[in-house]
Backbone bond lengths (Angstrom), bond angles and torsions (degrees), N, CA, C in turn:
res aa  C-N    CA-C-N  psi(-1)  N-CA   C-N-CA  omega(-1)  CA-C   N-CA-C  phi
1 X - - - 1.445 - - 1.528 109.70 -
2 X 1.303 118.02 140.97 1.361 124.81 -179.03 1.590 108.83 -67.89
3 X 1.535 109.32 151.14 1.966 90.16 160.99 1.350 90.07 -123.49
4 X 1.676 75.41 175.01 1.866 100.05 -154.05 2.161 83.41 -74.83
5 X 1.371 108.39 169.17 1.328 126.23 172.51 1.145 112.39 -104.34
6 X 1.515 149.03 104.24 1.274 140.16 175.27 1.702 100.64 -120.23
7 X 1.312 114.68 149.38 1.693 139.17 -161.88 1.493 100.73 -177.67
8 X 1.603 97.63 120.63 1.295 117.92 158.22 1.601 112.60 -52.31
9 X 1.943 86.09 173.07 2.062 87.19 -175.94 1.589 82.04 -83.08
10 X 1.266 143.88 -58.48 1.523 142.24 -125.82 2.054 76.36 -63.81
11 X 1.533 119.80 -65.69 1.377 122.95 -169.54 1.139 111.01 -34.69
12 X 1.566 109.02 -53.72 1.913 125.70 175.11 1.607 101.75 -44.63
13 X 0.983 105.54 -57.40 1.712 88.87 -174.88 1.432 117.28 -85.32
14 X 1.254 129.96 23.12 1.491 127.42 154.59 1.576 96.89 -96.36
15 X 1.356 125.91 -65.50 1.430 121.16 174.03 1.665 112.06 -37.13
16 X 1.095 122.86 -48.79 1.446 111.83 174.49 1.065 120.67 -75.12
17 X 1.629 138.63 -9.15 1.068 129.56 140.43 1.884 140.13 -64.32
18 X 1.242 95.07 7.45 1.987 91.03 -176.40 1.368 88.42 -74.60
19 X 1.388 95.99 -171.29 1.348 123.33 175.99 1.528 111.65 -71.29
20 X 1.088 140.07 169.76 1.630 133.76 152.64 1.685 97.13 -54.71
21 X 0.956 111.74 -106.59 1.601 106.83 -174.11 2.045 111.49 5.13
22 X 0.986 90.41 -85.99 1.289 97.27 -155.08 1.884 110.53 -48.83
23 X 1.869 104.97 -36.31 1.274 111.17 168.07 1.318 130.16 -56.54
24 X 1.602 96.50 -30.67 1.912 90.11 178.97 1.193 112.95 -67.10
25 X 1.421 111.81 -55.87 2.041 134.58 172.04 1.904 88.38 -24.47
26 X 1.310 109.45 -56.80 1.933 100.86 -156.41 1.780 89.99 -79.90
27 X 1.642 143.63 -42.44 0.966 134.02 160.07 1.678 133.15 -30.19
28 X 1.549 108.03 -41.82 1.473 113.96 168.50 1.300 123.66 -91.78
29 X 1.684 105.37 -15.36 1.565 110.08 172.08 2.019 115.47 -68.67
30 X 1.949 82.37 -31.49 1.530 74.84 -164.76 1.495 115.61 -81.43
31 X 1.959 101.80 -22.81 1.655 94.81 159.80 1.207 137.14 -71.68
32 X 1.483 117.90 21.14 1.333 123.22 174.71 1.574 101.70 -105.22
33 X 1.606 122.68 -63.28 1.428 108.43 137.90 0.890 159.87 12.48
34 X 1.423 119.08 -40.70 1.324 146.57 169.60 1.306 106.74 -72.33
35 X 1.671 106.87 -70.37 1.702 124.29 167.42 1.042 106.93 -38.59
36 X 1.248 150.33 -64.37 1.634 150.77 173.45 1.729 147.97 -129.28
37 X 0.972 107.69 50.38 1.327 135.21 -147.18 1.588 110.37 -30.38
38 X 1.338 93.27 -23.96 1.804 95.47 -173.83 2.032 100.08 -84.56
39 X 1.259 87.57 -50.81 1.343 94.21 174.87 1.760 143.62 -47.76
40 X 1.310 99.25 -1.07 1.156 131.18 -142.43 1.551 105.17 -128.31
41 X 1.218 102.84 -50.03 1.510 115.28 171.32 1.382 126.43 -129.66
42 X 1.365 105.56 -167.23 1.553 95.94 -163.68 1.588 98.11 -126.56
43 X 1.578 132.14 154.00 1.138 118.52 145.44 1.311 148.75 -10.43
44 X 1.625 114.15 131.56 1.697 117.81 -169.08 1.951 75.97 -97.75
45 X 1.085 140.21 131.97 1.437 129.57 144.66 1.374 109.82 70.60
46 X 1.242 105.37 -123.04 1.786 102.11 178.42 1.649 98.95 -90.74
47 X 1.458 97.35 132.43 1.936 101.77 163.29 1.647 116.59 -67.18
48 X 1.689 77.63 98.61 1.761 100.25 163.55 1.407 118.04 -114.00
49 X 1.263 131.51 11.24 1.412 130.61 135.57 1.748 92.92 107.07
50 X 1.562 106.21 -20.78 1.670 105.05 179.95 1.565 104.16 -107.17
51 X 0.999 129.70 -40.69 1.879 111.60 -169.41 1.637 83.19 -99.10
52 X 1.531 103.84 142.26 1.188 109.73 -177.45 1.836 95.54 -143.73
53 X 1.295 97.67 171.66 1.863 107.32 165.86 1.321 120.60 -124.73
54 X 1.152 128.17 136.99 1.491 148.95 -174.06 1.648 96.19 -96.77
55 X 1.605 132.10 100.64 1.407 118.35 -167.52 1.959 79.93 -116.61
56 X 1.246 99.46 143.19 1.448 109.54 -177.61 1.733 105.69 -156.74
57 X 1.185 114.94 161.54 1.949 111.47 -165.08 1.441 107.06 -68.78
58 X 1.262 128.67 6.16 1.499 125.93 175.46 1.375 102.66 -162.62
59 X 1.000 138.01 8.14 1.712 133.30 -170.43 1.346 103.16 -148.42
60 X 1.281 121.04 144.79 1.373 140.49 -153.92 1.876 109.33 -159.12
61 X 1.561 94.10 90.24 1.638 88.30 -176.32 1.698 107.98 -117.30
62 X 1.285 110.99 146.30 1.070 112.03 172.07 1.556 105.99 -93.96
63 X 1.787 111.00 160.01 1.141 116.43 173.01 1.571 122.06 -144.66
64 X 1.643 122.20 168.12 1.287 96.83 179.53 1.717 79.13 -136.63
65 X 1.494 91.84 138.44 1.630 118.99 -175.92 1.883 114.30 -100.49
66 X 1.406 105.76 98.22 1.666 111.96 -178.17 1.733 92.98 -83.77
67 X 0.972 122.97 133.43 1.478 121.93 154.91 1.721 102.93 -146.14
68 X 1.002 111.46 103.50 2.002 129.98 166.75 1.798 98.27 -119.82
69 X 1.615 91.73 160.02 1.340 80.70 155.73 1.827 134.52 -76.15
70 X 1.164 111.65 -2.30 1.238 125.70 165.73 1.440 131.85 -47.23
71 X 1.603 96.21 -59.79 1.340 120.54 -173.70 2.000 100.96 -151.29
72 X 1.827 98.65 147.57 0.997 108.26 177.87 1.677 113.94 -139.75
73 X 1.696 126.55 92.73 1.185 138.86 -125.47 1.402 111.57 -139.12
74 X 1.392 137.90 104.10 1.321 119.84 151.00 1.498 123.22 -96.70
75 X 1.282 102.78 144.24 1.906 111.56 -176.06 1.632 97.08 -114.51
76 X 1.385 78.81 127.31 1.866 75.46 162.30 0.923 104.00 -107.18
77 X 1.340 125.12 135.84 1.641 150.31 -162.42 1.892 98.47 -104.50
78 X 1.380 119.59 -56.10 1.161 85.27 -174.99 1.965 92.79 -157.74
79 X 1.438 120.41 166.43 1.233 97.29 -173.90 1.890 88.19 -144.77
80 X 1.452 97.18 146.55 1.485 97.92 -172.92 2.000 103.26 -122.22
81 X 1.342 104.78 146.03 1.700 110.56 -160.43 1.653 96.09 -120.82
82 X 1.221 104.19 82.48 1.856 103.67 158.03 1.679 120.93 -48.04
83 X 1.173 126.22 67.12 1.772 99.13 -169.50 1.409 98.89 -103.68
């Protein structure tokens, strides 16, 4: 099952600020992400299956992974731009 994508505006406007390059790379990373969130990334600290990292050649996002049967959710919490 897919999860839903949720991102703040303050996050939205660092993501809408990269470059093209580097935004598409975090755009196709994160729809893969979506498909499997663990799979996709790696541990924030100890693997607890919810804060995770998005490691990519210039972008570095953190995330937090909801999966219940309720709801199935990634937040990106915060995203960092090496340029």
């Amino acid at each position: 099952m897919t999860f839903q994508l949720k991102i703040d505006s303050v996050v939205q406007a660092v993501y809408d600020s990269l470059p093209d390059d580097a935004s598409l790379a975090l755009t196709l990373a994160l729809a893969e992400v979506c498909e499997d969130p663990v799979g996709h990334t790696d541990p924030y600290g100890i693997d607890d299956g919810v804060t995770r990292l998005l490691i990519l050649d210039r972008v570095l996002v953190m995330l937090l992974v909801t999966d219940t049967p309720a709801m199935q959710i990634v937040r990106v919490l915060q995203i960092a731009y090496d340029g």
